[in-house]
C-alpha positions as CSV (number, residue, x, y, z in Angstrom):
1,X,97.0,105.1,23.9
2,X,98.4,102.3,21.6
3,X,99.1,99.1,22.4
4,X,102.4,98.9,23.7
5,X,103.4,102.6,23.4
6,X,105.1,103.7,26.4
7,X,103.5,106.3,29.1
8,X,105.4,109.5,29.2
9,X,106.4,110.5,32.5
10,X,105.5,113.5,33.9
11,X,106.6,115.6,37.4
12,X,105.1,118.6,38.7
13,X,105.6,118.4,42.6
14,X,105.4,122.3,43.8
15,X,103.3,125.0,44.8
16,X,103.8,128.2,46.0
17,X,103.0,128.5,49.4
18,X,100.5,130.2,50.8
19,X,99.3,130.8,54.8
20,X,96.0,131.1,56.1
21,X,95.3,134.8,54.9
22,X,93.0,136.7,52.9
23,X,92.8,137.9,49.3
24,X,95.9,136.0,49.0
25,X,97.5,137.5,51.3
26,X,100.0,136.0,54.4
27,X,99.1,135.7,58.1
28,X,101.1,139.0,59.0
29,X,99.4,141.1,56.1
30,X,96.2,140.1,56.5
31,X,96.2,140.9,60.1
32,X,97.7,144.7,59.0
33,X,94.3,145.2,56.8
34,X,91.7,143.9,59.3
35,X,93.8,145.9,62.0
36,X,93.1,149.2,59.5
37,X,89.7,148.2,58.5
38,X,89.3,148.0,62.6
39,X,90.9,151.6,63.1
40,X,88.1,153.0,60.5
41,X,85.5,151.1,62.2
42,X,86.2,152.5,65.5
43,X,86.6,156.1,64.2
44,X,83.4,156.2,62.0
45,X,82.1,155.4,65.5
46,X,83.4,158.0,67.4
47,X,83.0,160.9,64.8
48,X,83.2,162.3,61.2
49,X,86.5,164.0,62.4
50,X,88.1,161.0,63.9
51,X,87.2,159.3,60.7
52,X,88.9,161.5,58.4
53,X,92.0,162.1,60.3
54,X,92.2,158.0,59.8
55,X,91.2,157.8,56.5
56,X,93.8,158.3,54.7
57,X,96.5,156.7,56.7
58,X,94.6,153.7,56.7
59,X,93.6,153.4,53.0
60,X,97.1,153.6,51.8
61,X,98.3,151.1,54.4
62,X,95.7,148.7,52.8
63,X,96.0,149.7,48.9
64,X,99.8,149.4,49.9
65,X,99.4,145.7,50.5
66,X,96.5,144.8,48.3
67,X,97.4,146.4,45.5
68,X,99.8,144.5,43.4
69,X,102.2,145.3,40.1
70,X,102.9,141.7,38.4
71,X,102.4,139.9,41.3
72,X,104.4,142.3,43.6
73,X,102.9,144.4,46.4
74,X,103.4,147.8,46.4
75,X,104.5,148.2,49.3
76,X,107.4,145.3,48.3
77,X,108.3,147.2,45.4
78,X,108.3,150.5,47.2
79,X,110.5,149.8,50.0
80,X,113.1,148.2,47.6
81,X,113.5,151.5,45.5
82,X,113.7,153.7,48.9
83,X,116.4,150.7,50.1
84,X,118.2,151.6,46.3
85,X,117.9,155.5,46.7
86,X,119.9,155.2,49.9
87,X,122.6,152.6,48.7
88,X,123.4,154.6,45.6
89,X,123.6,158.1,47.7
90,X,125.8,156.3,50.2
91,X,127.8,154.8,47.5
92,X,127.0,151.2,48.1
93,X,126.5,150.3,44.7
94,X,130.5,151.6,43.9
95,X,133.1,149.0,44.1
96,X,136.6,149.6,43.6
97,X,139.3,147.4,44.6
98,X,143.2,147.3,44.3
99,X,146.4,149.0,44.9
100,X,144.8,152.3,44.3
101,X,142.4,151.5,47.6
102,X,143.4,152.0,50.9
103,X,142.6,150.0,53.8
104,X,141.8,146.7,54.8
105,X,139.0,146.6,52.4
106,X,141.5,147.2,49.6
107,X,141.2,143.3,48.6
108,X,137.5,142.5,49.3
109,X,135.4,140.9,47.4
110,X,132.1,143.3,46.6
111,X,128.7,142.8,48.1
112,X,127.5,139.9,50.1
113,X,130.6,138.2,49.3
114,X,132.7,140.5,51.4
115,X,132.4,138.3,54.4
116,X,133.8,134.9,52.3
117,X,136.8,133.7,52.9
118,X,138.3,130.6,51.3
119,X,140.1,127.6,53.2
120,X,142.1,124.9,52.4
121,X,141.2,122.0,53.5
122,X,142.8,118.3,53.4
123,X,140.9,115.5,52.6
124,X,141.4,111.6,53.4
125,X,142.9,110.8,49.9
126,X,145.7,112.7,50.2
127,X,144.7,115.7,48.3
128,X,142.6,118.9,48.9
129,X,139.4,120.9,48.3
130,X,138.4,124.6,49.1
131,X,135.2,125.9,51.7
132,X,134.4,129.1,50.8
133,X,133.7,130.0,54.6
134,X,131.3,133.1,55.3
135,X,132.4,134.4,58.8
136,X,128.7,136.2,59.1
137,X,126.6,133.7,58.3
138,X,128.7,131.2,59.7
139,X,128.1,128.6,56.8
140,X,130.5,126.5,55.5
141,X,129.9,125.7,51.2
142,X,131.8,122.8,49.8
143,X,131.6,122.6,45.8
144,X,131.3,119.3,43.7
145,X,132.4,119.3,40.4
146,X,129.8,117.0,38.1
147,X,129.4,115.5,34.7
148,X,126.0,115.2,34.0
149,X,124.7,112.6,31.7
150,X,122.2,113.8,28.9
151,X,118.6,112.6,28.9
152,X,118.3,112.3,25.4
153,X,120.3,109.4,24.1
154,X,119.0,107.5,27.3
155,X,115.9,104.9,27.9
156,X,112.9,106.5,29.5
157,X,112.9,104.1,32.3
158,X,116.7,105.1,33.3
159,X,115.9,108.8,33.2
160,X,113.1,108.1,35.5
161,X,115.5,106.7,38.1
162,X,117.5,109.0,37.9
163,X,114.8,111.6,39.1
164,X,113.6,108.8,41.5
165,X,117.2,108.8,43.2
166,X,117.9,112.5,42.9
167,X,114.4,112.9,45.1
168,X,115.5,110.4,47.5
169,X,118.7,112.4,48.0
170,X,117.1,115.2,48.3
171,X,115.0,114.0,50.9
172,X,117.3,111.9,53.4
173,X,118.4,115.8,53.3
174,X,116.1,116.6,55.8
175,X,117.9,114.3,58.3
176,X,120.5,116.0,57.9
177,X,120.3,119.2,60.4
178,X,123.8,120.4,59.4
179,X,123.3,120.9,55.6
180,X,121.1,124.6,54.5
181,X,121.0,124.6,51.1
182,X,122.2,123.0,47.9
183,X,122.7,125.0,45.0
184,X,123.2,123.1,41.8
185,X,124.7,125.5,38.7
186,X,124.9,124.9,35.1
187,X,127.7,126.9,33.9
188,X,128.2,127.3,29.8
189,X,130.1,129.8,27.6
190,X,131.1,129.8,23.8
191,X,134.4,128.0,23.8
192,X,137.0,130.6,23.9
193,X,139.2,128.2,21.7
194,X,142.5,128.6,24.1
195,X,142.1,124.4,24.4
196,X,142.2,123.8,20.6
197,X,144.6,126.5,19.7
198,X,147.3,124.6,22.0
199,X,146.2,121.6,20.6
200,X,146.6,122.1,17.5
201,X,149.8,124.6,17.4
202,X,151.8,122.5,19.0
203,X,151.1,119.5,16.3
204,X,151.9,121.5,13.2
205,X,155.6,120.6,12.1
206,X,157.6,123.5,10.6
207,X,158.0,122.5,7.4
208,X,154.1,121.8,6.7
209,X,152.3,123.0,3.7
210,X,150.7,126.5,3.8
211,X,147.1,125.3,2.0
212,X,147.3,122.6,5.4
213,X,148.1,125.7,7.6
214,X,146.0,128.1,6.8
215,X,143.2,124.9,6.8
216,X,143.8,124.2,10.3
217,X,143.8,128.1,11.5
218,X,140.5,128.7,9.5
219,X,139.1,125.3,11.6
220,X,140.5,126.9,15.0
221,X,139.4,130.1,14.1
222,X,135.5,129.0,13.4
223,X,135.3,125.9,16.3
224,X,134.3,128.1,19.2
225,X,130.9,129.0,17.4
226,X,130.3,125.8,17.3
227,X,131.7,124.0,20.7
228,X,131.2,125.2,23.5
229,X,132.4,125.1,27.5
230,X,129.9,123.5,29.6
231,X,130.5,123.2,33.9
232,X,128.0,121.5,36.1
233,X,128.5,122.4,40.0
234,X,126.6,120.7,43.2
235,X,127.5,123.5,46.1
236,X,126.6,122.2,49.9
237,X,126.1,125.0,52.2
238,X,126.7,123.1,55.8
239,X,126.3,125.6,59.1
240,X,128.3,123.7,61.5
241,X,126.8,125.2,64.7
242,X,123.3,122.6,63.8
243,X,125.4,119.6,64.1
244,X,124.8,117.0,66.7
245,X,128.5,117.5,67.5
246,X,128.3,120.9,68.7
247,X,131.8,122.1,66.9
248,X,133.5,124.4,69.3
249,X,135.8,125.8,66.7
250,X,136.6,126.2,62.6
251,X,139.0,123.2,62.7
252,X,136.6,121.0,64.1
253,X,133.3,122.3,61.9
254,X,135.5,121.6,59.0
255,X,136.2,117.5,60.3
256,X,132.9,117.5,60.7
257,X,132.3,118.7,56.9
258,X,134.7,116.4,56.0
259,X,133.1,113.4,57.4
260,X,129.9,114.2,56.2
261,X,131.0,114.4,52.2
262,X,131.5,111.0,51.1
263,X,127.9,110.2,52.2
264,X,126.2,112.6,50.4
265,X,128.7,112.3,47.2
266,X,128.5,108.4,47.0
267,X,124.6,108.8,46.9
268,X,124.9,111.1,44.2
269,X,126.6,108.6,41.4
270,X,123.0,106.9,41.0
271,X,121.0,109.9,40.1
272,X,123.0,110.6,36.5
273,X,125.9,112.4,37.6
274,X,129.9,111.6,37.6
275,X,131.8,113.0,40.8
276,X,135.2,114.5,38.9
277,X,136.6,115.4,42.5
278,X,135.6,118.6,45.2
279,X,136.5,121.8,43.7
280,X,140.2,123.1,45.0
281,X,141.1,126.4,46.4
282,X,142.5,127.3,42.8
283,X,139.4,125.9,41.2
284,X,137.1,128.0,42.9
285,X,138.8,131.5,42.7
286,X,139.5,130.6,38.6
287,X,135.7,130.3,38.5
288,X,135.2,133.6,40.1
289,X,137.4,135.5,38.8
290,X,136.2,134.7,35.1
291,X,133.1,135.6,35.8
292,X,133.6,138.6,37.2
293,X,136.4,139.0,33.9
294,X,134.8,136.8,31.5
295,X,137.9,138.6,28.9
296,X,140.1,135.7,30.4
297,X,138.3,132.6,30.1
298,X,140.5,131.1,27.2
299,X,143.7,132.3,29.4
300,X,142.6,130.8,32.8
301,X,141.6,127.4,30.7
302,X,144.9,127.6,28.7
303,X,146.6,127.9,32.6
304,X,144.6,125.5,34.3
305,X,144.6,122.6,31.6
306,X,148.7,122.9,32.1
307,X,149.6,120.3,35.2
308,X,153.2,122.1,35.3
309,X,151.4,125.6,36.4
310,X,149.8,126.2,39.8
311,X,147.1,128.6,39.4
312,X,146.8,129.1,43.2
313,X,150.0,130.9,43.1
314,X,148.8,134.0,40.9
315,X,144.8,133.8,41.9
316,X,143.7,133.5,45.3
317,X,140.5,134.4,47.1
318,X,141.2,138.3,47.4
319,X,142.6,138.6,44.1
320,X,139.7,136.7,42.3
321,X,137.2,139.8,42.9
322,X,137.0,142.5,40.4
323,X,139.1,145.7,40.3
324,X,135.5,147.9,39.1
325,X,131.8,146.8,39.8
326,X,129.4,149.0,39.4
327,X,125.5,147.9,40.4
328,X,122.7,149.7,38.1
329,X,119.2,149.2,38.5
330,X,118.7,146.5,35.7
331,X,122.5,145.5,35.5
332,X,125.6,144.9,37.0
333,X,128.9,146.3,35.3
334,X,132.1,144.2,36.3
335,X,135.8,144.5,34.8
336,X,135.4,142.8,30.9
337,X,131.5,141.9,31.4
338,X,128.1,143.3,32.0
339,X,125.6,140.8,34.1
340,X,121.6,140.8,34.2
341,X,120.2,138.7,36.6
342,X,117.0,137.0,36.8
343,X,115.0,135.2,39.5
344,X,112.3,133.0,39.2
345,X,109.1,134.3,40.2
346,X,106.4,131.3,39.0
347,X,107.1,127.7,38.4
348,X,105.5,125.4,35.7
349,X,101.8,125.3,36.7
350,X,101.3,122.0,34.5
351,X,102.8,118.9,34.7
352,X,106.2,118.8,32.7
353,X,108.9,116.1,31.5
354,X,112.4,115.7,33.0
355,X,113.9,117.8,30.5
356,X,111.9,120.7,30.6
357,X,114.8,123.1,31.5
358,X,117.2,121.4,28.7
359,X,116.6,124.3,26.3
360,X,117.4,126.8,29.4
361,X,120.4,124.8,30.3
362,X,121.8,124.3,26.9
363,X,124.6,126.5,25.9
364,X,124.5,130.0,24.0
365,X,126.2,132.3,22.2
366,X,126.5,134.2,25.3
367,X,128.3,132.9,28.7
368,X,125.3,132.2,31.4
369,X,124.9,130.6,34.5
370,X,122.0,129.0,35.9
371,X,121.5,127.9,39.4
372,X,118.8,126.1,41.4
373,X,118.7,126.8,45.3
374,X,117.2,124.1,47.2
375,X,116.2,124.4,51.0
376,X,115.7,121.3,52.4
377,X,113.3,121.5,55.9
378,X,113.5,119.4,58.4
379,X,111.6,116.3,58.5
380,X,109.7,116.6,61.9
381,X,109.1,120.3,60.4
382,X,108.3,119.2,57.0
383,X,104.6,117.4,58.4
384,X,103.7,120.3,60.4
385,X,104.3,122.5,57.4
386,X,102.0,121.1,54.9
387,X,99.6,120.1,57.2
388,X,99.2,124.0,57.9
389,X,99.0,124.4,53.7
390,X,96.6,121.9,53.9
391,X,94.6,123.9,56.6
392,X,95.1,127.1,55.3
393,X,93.6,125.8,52.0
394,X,90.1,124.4,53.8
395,X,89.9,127.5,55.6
396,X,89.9,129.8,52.4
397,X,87.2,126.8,50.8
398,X,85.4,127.7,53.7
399,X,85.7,131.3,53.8
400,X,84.4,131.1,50.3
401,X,81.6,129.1,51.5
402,X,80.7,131.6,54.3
403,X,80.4,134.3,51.7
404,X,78.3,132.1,49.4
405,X,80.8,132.6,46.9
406,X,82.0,129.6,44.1
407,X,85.3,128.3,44.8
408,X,87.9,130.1,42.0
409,X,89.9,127.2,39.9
410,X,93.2,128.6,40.9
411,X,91.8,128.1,44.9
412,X,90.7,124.7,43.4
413,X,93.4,123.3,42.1
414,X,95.7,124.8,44.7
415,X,94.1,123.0,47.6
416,X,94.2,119.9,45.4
417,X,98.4,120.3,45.3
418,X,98.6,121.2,49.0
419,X,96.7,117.6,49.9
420,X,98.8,115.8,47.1
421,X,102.3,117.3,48.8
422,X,100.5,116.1,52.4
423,X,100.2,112.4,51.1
424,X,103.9,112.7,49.7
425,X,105.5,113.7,52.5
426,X,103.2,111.1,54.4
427,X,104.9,108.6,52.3
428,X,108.3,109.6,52.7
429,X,109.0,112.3,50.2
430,X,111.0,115.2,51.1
431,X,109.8,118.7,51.3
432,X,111.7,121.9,51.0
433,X,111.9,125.2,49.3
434,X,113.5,126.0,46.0
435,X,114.3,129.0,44.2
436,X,116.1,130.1,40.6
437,X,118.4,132.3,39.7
438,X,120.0,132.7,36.3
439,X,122.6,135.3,35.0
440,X,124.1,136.1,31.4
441,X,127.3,138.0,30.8
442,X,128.4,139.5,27.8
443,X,131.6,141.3,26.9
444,X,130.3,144.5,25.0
445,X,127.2,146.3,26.2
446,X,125.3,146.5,22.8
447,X,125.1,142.9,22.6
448,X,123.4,143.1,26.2
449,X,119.8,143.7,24.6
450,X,119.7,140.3,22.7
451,X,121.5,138.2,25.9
452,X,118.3,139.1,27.4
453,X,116.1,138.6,25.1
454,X,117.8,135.2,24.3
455,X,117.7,134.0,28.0
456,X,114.5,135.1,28.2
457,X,113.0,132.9,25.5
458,X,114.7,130.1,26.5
459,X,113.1,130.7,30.2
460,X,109.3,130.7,28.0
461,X,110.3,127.3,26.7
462,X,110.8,126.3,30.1
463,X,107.7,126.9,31.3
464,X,109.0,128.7,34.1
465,X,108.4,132.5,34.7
466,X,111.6,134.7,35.4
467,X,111.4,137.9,37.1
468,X,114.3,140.8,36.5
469,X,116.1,141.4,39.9
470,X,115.9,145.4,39.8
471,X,117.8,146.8,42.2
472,X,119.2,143.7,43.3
473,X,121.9,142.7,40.3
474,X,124.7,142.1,42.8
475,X,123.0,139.5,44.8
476,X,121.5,137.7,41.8
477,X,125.1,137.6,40.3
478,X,126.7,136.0,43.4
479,X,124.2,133.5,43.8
480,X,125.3,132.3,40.7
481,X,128.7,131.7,42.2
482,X,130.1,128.8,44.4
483,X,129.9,130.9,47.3
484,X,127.1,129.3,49.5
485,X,125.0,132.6,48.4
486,X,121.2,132.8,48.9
487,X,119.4,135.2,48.8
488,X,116.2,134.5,50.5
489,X,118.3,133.6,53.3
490,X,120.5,136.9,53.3
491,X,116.9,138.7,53.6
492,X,116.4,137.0,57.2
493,X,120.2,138.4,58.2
494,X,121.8,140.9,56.4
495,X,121.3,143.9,58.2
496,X,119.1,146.8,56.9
């Protein structure tokens, strides 16, 4: 390296975590093989006819969980489609909302966000903010609305702070018992042009010249190709019932919320990102509703930008669901738009620079959002946690050993991660899991084949690998959403 030429920074702190099991394989699935491999044992003892009256039960049990299909079990992939074959011949996948339904459920938002309900809430300042509150879960999701400051026109040196205090953040998380998750989303569109069309119409004088009128509608009429709308949203998911306090009802859980904001939002403002204020009631069903009608986006903006309208009074929480959703297998069909979904199934496996996810991030000709899930542990439970990574990873070094077999570079280099993680969190770092999801709308269906194919390629240069949530569009979409969604968390609860 040159005299005086500046180190680039890189950042690459997560694995994929892996418990002390066999041919890759977790605790619970190993123990399902050797228990088979022990049934065939005990047979082959007993008799020929013992053993093949086993046999075969036993060997699909294990090719079931051995056997993988792009990094999937089988038995994974199979139990989704049987899970899909019964939702669509129960009608689960069928939403239809509206006048024209009866019942309570007539006004119900679709999927996992049936049990949401939104709440007004009053905050110190004398204004307001919305929590979307999930009556099963019991969690409680306040959403920040952000301006983020580009990386690029920035020194190095700042950026790196930035990262250094957004770390810190996330890790004084883990003291925190009462917060589950943090979602931060990147929401961009194509600028539907409602903002400059106002703008501009209401400048022109009556008597202008036509060459200067039909110059300013060819300039409204192109601008949206080139501008586009860009939202950046931090969403807290708090579960009230883990706070010291012991909340006995909604009323007090939300105090308790209340008092626990201006903490985590003041810490915020030195890791690159402007607080513009907690997302209101009408905020937050405008955001769902366009993106379940992405058609009106430019009227919604046109509405919201105008102080003398309140939006709450023709959009609320029931209202801001579709009227149609329909769930395929590979897509999800709502009012104006049709959604894919994608979740990520393998992070960077080399070190990477803070901007890696810019081109991801950066808008499209198609409307996307794209959301990271973070799930903070606890940080008496974050020690024990990677030193059983740590153990698990010496026990498969020396299994390997045992077998007289070389250690493979991917076993290698993945014990060498789960001792760098255990010297981090020895020195204070946080530890958690994290998880992406990423959706793209688009308004006509035969543009949906290069909306995938351009979100895909921007997930390549990313380094990141993104798997297509078949048979699982709805919950991918919602993620997506200020709604405290996540779905590795609706696996553990939802019932089956």
């Amino acid at each position: 390296m040159a005299a005086g030429q500046a180190r680039t920074r890189t950042y690459g702190g997560w694995r994929r975590s892996r418990g002390m099991g066999l041919l890759g394989l977790g605790p619970m699935q190993t123990g399902v093989v050797l228990a088979a491999i022990t049934v065939l044992i005990v047979a082959g003892s007993i008799g020929l006819r013992a053993l093949i009256v086993v046999a075969g039960p036993c060997l699909v049990t294990v090719g079931f969980i051995v056997l993988r299909w792009d990094g999937v079990p089988l038995s994974a992939g199979i139990t989704r489609r049987f899970r899909w074959l019964i939702g669509t011949t129960r009608g689960y996948t069928s939403y239809r909302s509206g006048l024209m339904v009866a019942g309570e459920h007539a006004w119900q938002l679709p999927g996992v966000l049936a049990p949401t309900i939104l709440v007004d809430v009053a905050d110190d300042h004398g204004g307001d903010f919305g929590v979307v509150y999930n009556r099963r879960l019991g969690t409680m999701t306040v959403t920040l609305r952000c301006a983020a400051t580009s990386t690029w026109l920035t020194d190095p040196d700042v950026t790196a702070t930035w990262v250094s205090n957004w770390g810190s953040w996330m890790a004084n998380l883990g003291y925190l018992p009462m917060v589950r998750w943090v979602a931060v989303t990147v929401d961009t569109a194509p600028d539907p042009g409602s903002r400059l069309t106002d703008y501009v119409s209401k400048r022109i004088v009556p008597n202008a010249p036509a060459t200067a009128r039909r110059v300013l509608a060819r300039l409204v009429e192109v601008s949206p190709a080139a501008a586009a709308d860009v939202e950046t949203r931090i969403s807290i998911t708090f579960n009230p019932s883990a706070s010291p306090a012991k909340p006995r009802d909604v009323a007090e859980a939300l105090d308790e919320i209340s008092r626990a904001l201006p903490g985590l939002e003041d810490s915020l403002g030195g890791c690159g990102l402007t607080i513009l204020g907690r997302a209101t009631v009408a905020q937050l069903a405008a955001t769902v509703r366009v993106a379940f009608d992405p058609a009106i986006r430019g009227e919604v903006s046109r509405l919201s930008s105008r102080g003398d309208i309140d939006v709450s009074r023709w959009l609320d929480w029931p209202t801001a669901g579709p009227v149609m959703a329909e769930e395929h297998l590979d897509r999800y069909v709502h009012d104006s738009g049709v959604s894919v979904s994608w979740a990520l199934h393998e992070a960077p496996r080399q070190q990477v620079h803070a901007d890696v996810l810019a081109r991801l991030l950066a808008p499209g000709p198609y409307p996307k959002r794209v959301t990271v899930i973070y799930r903070p542990l606890p940080a008496g439970e974050a020690a024990r946690i990677v030193e059983a990574e740590v153990n698990a990873a010496h026990f498969r070094q020396a299994y390997n050993r045992s077998q007289r077999r070389d250690e493979s570079a991917r076993d290698l280099a993945d014990r060498e991660r789960a001792l760098g993680a255990a010297r981090e969190e020895a020195t204070g770092s946080g530890v958690g899991l994290f998880s992406l999801f990423a959706t793209v709308t688009v308004l006509d269906a035969d543009q949906l084949g290069r909306a995938v194919a351009d979100l895909e390629s921007r997930a390549d240069t990313a380094k990141i690998r993104l798997r297509r949530l078949w048979a699982s569009q709805s919950s991918g979409f919602a993620a997506t959403l200020p709604c405290g969604i996540c779905p590795p968390q609706l696996a553990r609860h939802w019932p089956r």
